[in-house]
C-alpha positions in Angstrom: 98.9 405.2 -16.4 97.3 405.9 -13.0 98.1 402.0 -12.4 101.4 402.5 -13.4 101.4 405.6 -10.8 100.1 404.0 -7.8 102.4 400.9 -8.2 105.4 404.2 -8.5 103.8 405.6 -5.3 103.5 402.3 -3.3 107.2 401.3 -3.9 107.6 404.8 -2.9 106.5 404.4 0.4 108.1 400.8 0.9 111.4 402.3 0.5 111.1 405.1 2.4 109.3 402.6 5.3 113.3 400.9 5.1 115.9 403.3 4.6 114.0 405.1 7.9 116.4 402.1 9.7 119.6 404.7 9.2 118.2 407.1 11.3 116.7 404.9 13.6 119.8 403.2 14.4 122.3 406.0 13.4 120.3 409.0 15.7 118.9 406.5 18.1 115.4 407.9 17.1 114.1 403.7 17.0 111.2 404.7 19.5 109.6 407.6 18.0 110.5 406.3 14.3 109.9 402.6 14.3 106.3 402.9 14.3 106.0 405.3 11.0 108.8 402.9 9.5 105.9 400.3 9.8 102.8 401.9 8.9 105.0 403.1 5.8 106.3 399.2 4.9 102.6 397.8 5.6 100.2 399.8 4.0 102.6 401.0 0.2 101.0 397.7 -0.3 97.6 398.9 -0.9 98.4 401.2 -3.5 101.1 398.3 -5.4 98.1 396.3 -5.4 95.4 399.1 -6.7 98.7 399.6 -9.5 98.7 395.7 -10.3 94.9 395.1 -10.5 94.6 398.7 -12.6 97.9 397.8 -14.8 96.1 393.9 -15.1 92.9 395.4 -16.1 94.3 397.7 -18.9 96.4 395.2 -20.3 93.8 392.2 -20.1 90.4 393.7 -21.3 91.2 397.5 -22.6 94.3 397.3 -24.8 92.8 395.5 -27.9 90.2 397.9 -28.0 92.4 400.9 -27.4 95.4 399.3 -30.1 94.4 400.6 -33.8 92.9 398.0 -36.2 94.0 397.0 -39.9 97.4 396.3 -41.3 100.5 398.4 -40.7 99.6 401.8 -42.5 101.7 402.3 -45.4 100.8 406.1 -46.8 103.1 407.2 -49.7 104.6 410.4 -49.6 103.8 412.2 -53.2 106.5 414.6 -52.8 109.0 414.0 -50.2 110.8 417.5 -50.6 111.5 418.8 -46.9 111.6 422.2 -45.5 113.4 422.2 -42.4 112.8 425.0 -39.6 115.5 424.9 -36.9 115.1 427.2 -33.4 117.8 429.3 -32.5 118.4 431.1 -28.8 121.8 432.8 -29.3 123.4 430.3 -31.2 125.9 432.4 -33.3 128.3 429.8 -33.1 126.4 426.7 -34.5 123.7 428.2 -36.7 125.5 428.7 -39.5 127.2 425.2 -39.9 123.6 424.0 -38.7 122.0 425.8 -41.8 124.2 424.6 -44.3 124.7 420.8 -43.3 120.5 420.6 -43.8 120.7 423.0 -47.1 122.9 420.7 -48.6 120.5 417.2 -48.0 119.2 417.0 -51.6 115.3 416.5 -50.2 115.9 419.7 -48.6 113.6 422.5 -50.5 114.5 425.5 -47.9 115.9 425.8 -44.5 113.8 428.3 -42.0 115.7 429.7 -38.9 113.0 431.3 -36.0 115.5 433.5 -33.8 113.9 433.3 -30.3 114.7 436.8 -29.7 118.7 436.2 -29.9 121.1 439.3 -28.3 124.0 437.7 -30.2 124.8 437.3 -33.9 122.6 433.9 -34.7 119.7 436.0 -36.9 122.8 437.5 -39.1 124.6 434.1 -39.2 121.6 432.3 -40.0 120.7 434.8 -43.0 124.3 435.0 -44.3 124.2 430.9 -44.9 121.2 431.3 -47.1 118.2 430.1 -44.5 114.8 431.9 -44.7 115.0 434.0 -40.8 112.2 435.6 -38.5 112.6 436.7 -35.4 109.8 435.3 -32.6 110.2 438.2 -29.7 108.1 436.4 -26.9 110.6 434.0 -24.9 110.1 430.6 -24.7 110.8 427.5 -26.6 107.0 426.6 -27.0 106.3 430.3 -28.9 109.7 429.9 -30.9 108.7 425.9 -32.3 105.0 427.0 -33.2 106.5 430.2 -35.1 108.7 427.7 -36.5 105.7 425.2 -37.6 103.1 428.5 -38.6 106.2 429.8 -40.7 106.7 426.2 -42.4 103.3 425.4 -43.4 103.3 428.9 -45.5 105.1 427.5 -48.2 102.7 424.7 -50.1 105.5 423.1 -52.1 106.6 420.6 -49.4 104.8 418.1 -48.2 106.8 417.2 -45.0 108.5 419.6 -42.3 111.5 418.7 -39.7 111.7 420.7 -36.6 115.3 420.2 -35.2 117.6 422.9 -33.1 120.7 425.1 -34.6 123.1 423.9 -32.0 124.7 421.1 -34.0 123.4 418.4 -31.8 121.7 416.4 -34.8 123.0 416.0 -38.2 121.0 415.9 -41.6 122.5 412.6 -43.2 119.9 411.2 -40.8 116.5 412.8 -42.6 117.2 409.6 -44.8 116.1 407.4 -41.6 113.1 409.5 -40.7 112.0 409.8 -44.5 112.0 405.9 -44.3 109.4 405.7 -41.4 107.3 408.8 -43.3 104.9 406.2 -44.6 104.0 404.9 -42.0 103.2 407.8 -39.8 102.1 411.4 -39.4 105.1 412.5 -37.1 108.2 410.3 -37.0 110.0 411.7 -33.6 113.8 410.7 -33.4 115.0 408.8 -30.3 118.3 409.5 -28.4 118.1 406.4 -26.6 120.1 403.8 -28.6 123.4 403.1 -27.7 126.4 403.7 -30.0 124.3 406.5 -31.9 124.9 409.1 -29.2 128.4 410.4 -28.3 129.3 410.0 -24.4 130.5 413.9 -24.1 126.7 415.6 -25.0 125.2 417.3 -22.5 122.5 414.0 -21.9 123.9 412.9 -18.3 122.9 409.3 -17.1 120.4 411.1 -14.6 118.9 412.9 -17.9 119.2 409.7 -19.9 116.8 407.5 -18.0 115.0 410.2 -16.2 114.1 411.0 -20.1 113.2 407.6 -20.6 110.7 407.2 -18.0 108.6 410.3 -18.9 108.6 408.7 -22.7 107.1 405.6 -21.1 104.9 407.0 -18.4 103.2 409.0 -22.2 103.1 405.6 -23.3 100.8 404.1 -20.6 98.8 407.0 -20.7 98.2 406.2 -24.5 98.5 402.2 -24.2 98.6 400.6 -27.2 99.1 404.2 -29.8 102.6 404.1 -29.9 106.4 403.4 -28.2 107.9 406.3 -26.6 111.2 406.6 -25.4 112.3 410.2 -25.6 109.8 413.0 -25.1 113.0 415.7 -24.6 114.0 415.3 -28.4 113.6 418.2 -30.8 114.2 416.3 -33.9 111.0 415.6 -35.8 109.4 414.9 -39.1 105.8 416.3 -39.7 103.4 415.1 -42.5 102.0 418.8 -43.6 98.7 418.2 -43.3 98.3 416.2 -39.7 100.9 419.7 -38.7 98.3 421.7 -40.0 95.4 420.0 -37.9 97.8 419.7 -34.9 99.0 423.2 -34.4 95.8 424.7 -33.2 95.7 422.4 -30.6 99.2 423.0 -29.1 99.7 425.8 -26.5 102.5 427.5 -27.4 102.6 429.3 -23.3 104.4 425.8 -22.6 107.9 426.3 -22.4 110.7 423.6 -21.9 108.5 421.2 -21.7 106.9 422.0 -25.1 108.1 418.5 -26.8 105.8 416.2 -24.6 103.2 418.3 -24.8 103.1 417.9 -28.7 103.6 413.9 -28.1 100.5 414.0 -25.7 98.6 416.3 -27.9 99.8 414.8 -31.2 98.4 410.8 -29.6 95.5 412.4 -27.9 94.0 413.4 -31.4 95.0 410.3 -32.9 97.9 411.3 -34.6 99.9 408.2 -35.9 103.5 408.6 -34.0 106.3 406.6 -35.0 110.1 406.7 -33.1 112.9 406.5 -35.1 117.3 406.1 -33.9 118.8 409.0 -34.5 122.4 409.8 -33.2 123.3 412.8 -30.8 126.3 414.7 -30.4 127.8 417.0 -28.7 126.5 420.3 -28.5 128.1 424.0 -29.8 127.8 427.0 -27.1 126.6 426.6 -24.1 123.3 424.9 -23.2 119.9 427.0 -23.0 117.3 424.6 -22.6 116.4 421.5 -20.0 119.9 420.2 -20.3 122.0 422.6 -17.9 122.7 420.3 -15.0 120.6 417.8 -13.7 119.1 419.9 -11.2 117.4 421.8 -14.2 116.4 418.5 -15.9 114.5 417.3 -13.0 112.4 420.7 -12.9 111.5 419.9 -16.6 110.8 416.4 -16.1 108.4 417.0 -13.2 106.6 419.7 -15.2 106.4 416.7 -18.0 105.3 414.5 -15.4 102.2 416.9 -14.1 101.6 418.2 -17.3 100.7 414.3 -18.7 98.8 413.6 -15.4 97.3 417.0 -14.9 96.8 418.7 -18.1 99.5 421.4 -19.3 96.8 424.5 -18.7 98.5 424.8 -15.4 101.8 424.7 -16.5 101.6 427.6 -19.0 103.6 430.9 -17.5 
């Protein structure tokens, strides 16, 4: 990761060394720019070199021993009956057809709606289409999926739990593609990423799109070798009960938007098995709450992703 970082840094300043020509030229600033335009060219490459020999080291010497031994785990499910807990931040609109598409799936044991302290009609909706409803008054996206997963784990008769939002931006026909990957991992976490699964009008710009994908892979370097990560902004999941149950004390649930890589880092980080499985995205009902406003919005989360993988999330949490 920090190899990865200091190559990011070093092409950083290379760049910045050359597009300094436009003013130079344009402003007739040449004098007092030229020579920061090549102090800024000559020395990004120190740190592209510290990134190679760091990257080279991690990949040469440190991987095997990082990678997890044995054959491909393979861990039977016993009983692969689902309850599914969906948040819900004034989505009267969506909730209810949300609630009934997963009631219907016939692993489906129960469908749980956590109300993030809604001012419109979603905790009325979401009761009238038969889901089990509690209402999580602190704000924030963090405290409403941990009331969501402490709510879940009450009821002992299922031995798997999907997180997913009420907006209508994921469908239950695909629980029959995370149930596949179930054996061989203790969260399955659905990816956006593939193409002709995800409809072109969502709210996912291109900036979103790969901004998303290079947090998922700057997780992965940090955890070389535990697993492939491509989307760390998805809220579609599949939990094995028991690796929830260890899990949840470790999450903090003060993180907000950026809650979903913070349960990727913390989930890899205690040696959770994470597995990423295609899952198609479309377009959303209501309006947009979460990281996904505008682009201007999605870079604040992203960054906060970004310190909170480098940094630690402690000094994130609001």
């Amino acid at each position: 990761m920090y190899g990865t970082l200091s190559f990011s840094i070093g092409l950083a300043l290379y760049f910045a060394g050359v597009l300094m020509v436009f003013p130079r030229v344009l402003l007739g600033l040449n004098r007092e720019l030229l020579p920061l335009a090549e102090w800024l060219v000559w020395y990004s490459g120190v740190p592209i070199t510290v990134g190679v020999l760091l990257a080279l080291a991690d990949l040469l010497f440190l991987l095997q021993a990082k990678r997890d031994q044995g054959d491909v785990r393979f861990e039977s499910v016993d009983r692969l009956a689902v309850t599914v807990a969906l948040t819900a931040y004034n989505d009267e609109a969506s909730i209810a057809s949300a609630v009934r598409d997963f009631a219907a799936h016939p692993r489906v044991r129960r469908v749980i709606v956590v109300s993030n302290n809604s001012r419109d009609g979603t905790f009325a909706a979401a009761e009238g289409a038969g889901a089990v409803t509690f209402d999580e008054p602190v704000q924030g996206y963090g405290r409403c999926v941990v009331r969501c997963f402490t709510e879940a784990l009450r009821f002992e008769d299922s031995d798997l739990i999907v997180l997913c939002e009420g907006d209508m931006t994921f469908r239950a026909y695909d629980l029959d593609k995370l149930l596949a990957f179930a054996p061989h991992a203790d969260i399955v976490n659905g990816t956006r990423t593939v193409e002709r699964l995800r409809q072109y009008t969502t709210q996912l710009s291109t900036f979103m799109f790969y901004g998303n994908l290079f947090v998922g892979k700057l997780l992965e370097v940090k955890h070389l070798g535990r697993s492939t990560v491509t989307d760390v902004g998805t809220t579609y999941k599949l939990c094995r009960r028991d690796a929830l149950a260890r899990l949840l004390p470790r999450l903090d649930p003060s993180v907000n938007l950026e809650f979903n890589a913070h349960f990727l880092d913390r989930a890899l980080a205690n040696g959770l098995f994470l597995v990423e499985c295609p899952i198609t995205f479309h377009p959303r009902v209501g309006a947009s709450k979460g990281g996904n406003v505008n682009n201007r919005r999605a870079l604040t989360v992203g960054l906060r992703m970004i310190a909170g993988i480098i940094f630690g999330w402690k000094p994130l949490v609001r």
